[in-house]
Backbone as a ProteinNet text record, in pm:
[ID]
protein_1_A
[PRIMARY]
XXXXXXXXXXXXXXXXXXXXXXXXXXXXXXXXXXXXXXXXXXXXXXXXXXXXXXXXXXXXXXXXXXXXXXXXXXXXXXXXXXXXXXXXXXXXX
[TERTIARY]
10029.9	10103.7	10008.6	9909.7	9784.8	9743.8	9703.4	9636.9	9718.5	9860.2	9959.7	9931	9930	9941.7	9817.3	9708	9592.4	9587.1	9615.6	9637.8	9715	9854.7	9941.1	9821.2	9782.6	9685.3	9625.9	9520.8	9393.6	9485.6	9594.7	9646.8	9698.1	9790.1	9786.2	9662.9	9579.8	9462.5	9386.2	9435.7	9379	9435.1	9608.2	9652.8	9650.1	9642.4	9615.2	9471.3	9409	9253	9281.6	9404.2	9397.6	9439.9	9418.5	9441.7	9600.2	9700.5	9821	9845.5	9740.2	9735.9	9738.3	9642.2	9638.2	9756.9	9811	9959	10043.3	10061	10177.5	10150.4	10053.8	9955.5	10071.6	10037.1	10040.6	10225.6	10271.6	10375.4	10423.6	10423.9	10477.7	10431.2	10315.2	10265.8	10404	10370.1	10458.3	10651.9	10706.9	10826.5	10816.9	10747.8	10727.5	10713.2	10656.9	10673.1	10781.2	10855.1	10938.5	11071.9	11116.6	11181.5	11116.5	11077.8	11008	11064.7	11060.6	11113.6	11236.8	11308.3	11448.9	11502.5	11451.2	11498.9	11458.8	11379.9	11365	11474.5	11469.1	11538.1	11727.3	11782.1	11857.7	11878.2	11782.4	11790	11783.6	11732.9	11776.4	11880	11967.3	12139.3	12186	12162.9	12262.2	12271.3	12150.9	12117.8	12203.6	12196.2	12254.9	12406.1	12400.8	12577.4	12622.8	12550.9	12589.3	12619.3	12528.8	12501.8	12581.4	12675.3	12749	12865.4	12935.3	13029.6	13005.5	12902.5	12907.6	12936.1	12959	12957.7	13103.1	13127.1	13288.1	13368.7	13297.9	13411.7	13419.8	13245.6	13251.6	13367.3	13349.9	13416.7	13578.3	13668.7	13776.6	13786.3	13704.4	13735.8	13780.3	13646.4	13649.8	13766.9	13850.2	13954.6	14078.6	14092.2	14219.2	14195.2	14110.5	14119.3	14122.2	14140.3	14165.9	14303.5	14344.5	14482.7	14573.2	14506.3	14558.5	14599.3	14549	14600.5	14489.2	14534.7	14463.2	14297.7	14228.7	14120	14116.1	14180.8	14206.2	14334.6	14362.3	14484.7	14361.9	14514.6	14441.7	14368.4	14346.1	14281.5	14396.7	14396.3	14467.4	14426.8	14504.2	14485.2	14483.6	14432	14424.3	14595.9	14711.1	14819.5	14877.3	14750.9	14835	14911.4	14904.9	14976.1	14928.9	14931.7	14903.3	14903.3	15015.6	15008.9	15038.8	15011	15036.4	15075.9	15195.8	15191.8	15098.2	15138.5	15090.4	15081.1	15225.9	15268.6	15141.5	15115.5	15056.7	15153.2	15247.1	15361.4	15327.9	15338.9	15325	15421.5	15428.1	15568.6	15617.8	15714.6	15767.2	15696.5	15703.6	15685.3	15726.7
-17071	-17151.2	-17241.4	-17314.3	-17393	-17330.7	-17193.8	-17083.8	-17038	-17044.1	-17060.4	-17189.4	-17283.8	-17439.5	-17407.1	-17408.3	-17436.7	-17323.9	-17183.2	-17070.6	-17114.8	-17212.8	-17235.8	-17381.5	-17459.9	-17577.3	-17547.5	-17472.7	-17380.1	-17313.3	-17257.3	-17191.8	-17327.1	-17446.7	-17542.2	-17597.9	-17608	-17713.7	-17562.5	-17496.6	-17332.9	-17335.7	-17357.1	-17357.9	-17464	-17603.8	-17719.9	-17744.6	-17646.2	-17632	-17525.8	-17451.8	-17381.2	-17390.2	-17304.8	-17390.5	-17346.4	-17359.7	-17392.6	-17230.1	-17179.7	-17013.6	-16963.4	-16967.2	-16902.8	-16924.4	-17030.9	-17093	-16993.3	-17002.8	-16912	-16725.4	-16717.5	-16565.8	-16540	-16628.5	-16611.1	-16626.3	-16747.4	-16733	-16587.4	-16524.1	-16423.1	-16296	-16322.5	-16193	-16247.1	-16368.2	-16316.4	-16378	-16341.1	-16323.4	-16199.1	-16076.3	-15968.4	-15901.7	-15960.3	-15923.9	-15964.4	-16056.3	-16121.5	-16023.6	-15941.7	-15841.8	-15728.9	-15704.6	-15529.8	-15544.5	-15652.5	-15711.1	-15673.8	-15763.1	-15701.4	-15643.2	-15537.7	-15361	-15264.1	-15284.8	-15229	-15211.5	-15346.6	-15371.1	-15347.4	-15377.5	-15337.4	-15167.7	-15093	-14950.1	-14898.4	-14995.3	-14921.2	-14976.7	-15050.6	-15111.1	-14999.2	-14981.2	-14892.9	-14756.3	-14696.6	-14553.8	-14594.8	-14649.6	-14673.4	-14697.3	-14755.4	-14712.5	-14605.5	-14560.3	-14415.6	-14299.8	-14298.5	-14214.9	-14240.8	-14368	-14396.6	-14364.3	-14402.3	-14323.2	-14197.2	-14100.3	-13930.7	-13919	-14008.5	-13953.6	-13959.4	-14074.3	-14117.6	-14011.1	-13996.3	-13872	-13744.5	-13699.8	-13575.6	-13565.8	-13700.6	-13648.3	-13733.5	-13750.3	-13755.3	-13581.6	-13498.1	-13390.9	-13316.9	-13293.2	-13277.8	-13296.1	-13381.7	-13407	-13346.4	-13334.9	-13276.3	-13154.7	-13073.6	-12924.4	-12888	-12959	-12948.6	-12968.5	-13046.2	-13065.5	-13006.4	-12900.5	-12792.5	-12833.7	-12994.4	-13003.2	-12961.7	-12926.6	-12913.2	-13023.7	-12980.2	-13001.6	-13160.9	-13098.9	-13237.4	-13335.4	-13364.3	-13446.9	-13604.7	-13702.7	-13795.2	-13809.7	-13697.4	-13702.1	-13670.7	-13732.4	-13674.8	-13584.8	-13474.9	-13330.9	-13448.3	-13336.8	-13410.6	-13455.7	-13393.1	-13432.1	-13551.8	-13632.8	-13714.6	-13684	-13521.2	-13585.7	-13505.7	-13514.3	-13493.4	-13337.4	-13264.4	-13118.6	-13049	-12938.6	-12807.1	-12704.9	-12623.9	-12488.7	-12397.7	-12269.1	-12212.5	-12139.5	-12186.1	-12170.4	-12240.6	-12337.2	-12455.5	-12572.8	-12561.6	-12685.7	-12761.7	-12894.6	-12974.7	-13036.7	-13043.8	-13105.8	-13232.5	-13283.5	-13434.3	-13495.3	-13633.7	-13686.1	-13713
5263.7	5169.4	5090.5	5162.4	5112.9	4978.1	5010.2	4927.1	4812.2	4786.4	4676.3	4675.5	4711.4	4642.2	4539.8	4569.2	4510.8	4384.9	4389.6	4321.2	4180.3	4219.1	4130.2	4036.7	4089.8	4073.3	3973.5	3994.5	3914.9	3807.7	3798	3671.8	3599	3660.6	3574.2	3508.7	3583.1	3496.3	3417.3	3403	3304.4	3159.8	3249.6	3123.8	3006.9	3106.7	3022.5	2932.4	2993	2912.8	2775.9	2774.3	2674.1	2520.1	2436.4	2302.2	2302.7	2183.8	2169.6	2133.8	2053.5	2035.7	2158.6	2265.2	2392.3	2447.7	2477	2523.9	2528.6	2335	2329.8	2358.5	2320.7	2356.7	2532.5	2607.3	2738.4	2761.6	2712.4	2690.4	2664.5	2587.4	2516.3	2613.2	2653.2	2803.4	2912.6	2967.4	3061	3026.2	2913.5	2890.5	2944.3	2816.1	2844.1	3005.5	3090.1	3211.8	3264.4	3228.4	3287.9	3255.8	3113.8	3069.6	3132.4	3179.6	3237.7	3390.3	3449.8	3568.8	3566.2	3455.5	3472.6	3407.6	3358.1	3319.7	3385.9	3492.2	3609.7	3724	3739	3813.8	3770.4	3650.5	3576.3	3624.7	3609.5	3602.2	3715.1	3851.4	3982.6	4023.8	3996.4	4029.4	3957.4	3826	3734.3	3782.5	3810.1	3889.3	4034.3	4121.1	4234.8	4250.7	4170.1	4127.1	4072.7	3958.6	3928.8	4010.3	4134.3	4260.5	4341.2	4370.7	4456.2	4403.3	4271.7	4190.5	4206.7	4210.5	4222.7	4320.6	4506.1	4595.3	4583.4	4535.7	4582.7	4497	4403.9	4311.1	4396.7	4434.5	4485.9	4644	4706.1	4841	4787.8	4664.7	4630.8	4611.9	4554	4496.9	4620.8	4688.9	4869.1	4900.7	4885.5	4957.9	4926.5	4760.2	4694.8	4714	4740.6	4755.7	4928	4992.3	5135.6	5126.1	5084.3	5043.3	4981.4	4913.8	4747.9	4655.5	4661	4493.3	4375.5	4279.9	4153.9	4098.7	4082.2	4073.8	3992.6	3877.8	3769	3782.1	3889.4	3931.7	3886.6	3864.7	3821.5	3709.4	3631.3	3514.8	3382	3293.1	3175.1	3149.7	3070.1	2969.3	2807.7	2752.1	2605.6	2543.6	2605.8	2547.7	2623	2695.8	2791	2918.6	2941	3030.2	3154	3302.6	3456.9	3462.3	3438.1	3469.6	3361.2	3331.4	3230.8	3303.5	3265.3	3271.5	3273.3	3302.7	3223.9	3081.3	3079.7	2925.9	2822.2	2857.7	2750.6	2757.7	2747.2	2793.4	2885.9	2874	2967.5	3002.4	3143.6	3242.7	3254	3238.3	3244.8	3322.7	3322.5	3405.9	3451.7
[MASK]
+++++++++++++++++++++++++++++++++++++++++++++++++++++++++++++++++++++++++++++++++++++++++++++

């Protein structure tokens, strides 16, 4: 912990030695790291959810065909509505 105290120390009295150009120079480096951080990180939540949504869909699907229902239950057809014939007609609700 000593060894972070003193680490953080030495970058203050660095930065206070620097000109107002370097400042912002550095400023602007580590925003930039500071955004790469979290679009990283952004993109392994987003992937990890995505993957957890594919499981949960895949073992809902899993489940309706053990069951015999129709593949696309729960999903609309383009006319709105749950089931079709085979006419093309679609059934009340």
């Amino acid at each position: 912990m000593e060894q972070i105290r003193a680490w953080w120390a030495d970058a203050q009295v660095w930065l206070a030695a620097a000109s107002p150009r370097e400042r912002r120079m550095i400023l602007l480096a580590a925003g930039a790291v500071l955004l790469f951080i979290v679009l990283i990180g952004y993109a392994s939540f987003s992937s990890a959810i995505g993957r957890a949504e594919d499981a949960l869909e895949e073992k809902r699907t899993d489940s309706r065909r053990s069951r015999g229902w129709p593949r696309d239950m729960g999903r609309r057809s383009r006319s709105g509505n749950f089931w079709r014939r085979g006419s093309g007609r679609a059934l009340p609700r």
